[in-house]
C-alpha positions in Angstrom: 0.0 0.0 0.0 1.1 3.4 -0.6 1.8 6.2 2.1 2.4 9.6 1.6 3.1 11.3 4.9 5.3 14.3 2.7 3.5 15.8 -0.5 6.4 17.4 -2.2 9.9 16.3 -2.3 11.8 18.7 -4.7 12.9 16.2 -7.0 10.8 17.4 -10.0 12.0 21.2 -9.2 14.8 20.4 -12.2 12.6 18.2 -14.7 12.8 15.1 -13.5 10.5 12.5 -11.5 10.7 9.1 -10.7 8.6 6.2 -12.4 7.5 3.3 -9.7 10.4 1.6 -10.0 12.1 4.7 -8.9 14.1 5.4 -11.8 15.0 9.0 -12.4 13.3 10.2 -15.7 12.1 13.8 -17.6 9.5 14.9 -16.8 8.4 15.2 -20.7 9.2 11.2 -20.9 6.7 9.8 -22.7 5.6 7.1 -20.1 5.3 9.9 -17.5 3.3 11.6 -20.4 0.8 8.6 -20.8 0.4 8.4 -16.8 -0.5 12.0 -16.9 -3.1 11.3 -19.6 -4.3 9.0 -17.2 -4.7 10.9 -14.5 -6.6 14.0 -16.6 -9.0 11.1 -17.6 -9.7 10.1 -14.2 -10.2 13.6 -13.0 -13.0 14.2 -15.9 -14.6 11.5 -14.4 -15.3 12.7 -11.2 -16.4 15.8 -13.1 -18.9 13.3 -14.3 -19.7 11.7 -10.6 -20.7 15.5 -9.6 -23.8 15.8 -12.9 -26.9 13.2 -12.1 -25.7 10.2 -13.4 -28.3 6.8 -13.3 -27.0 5.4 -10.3 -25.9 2.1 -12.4 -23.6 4.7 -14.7 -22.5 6.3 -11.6 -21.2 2.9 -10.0 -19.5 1.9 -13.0 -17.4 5.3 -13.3 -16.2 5.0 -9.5 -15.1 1.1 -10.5 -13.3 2.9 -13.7 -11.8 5.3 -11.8 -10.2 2.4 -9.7 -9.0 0.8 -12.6 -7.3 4.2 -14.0 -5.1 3.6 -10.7 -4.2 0.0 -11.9 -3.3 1.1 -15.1 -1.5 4.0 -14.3 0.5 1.8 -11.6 1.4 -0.7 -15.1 2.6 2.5 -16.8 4.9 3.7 -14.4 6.5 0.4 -14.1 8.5 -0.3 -17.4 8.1 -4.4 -18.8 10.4 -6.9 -16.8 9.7 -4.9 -13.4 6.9 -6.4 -10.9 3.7 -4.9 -9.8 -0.1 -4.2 -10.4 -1.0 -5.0 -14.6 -4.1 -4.4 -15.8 -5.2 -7.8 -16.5 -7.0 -9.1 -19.3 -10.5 -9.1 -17.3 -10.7 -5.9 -16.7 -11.2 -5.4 -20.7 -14.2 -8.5 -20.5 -15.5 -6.5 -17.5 -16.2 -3.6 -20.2 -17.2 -5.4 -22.9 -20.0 -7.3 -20.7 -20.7 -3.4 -19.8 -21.0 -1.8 -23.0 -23.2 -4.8 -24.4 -25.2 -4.2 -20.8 -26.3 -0.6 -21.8 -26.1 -1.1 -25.1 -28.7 -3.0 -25.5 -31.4 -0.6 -24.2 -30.6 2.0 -26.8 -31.8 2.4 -30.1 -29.2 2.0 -33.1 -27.8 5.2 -34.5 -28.4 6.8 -37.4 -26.0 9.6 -37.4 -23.1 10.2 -35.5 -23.1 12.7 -32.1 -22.5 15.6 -31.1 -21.3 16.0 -27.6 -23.7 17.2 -25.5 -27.6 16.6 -24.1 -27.2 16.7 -20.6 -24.4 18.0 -18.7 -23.6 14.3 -17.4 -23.5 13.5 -21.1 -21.1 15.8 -22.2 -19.0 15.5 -19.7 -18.8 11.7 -20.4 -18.1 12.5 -24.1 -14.8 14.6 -22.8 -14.1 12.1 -21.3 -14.1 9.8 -24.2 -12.0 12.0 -25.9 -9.3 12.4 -23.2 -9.7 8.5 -22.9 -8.9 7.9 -26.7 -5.9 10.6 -26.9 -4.7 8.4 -23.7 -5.2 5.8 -26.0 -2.7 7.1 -28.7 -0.2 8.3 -26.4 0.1 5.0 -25.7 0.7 3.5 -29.0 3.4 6.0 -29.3 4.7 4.6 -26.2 4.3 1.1 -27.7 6.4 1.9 -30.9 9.9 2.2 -28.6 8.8 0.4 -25.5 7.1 -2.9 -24.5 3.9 -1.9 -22.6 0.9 -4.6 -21.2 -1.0 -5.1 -24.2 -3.9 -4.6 -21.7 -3.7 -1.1 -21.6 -4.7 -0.3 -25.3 -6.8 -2.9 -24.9 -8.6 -1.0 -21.7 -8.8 2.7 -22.9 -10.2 1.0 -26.4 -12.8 -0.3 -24.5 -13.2 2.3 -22.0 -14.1 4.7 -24.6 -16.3 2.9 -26.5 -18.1 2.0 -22.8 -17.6 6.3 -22.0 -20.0 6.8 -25.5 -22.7 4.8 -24.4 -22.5 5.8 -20.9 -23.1 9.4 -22.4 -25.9 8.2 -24.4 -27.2 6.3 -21.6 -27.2 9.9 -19.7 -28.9 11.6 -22.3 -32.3 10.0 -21.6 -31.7 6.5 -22.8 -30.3 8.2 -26.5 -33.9 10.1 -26.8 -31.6 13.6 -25.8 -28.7 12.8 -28.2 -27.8 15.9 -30.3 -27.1 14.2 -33.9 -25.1 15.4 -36.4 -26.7 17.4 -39.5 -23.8 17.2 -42.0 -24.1 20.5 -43.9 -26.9 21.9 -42.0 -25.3 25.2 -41.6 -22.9 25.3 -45.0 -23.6 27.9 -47.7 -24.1 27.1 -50.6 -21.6 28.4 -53.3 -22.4 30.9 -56.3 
C-alpha cells in the first residue's frame, strides 16, 4: 500500500521524477506523459460523478476510476519490473458493460455531437481524453514494451464512456445528432 506522509519532495523542481520503479526520468518522458493522460482522464470522471448520473452509470465510473489507478500503476512500471498489470478481465468487465447498456438504446443513425445533458457531455470529454490516452500509448508502444492490456482498456473504455453518455442523455432520446451541412452555404 502506498503512504504519503510528505506531498512534495523537490525532486521534479529540475525536470525530473521518478517512475515506480524509482528510476530517475524527464518529466516530458513519454511514459510519464501517458500516466498523466491517465490521471486528466480520471479527474474528468469525477467531473462526471458530480452531474446526475443513473445510479448504475455512476457505480460503474467509481469502478473505472479504480482501474485508471491500476493502469497507471502498469505504466509507471516499465516491462520486466513487478507490480499491479491491468489484466486481461478488466477489458471483458467492459465489454459485458457496454453490451449491458447497449442493448437498451436504439441503433444510430447519425453520429453525435457531444452534448444533451451536462452528465453527457462530460462523459463524451471524457471519451475523448480517454482515446488521446489511447494514442499516447501507442506511441509509447512503438519504442517500449507496454501490457497489451492497456490499449486494450482505454479501447474499450471509450467505446463504454459513449454509451454511458448516451445512456445519460435520456436512454439516446436527448442525443444531439449530427446534420452534416446543415449550416454550409451554398456556393455561387
Amino acid at each position: 500500500m502506498v503512504t504519503l506522509s510528505k506531498i512534495y519532495t523537490r525532486t521534479g523542481d529540475h525536470g525530473t521524477t521518478r517512475l515506480g520503479n524509482n528510476k530517475e526520468v524527464s518529466k516530458t518522458d513519454l511514459r510519464v506523459e501517458c500516466c498523466g493522460e491517465a490521471d486528466e482522464l480520471n479527474c474528468v470522471l469525477g467531473l462526471a460523478l458530480n452531474c446526475e448520473l443513473p445510479p448504475a452509470i455512476a457505480d460503474l465510473v467509481a469502478s473505472v476510476q479504480n482501474d485508471l489507478f491500476d493502469l497507471g500503476a502498469d505504466l509507471c512500471l516499465p516491462d520486466g519490473d513487478e507490480g499491479l498489470r491491468v489484466a486481461a478481465q478488466q477489458v471483458v468487465r467492459l465489454e459485458e458493460a457496454i453490451d449491458r447498456i447497449n442493448a437498451d438504446l436504439e441503433p444510430l443513425n447519425s453520429f453525435l455531437l457531444p452534448g444533451g445533458s451536462k452528465a453527457a457531455a462530460l462523459l463524451h470529454l471524457a471519451r475523448a481524453v480517454c482515446r488521446r490516452a489511447e494514442r499516447r500509448v501507442w506511441q509509447l508502444r512503438e519504442t517500449e514494451t507496454v501490457n497489451e492490456n492497456v490499449g486494450s482498456y482505454l479501447n474499450r473504455l471509450s467505446d463504454l464512456l459513449f454509451v454511458m453518455a448516451r445512456d445519460s442523455n435520456d436512454h439516446g432520446q436527448a442525443d444531439v445528432l449530427w446534420k452534416p451541412g446543415q449550416f454550409r452555404e451554398e456556393d455561387d
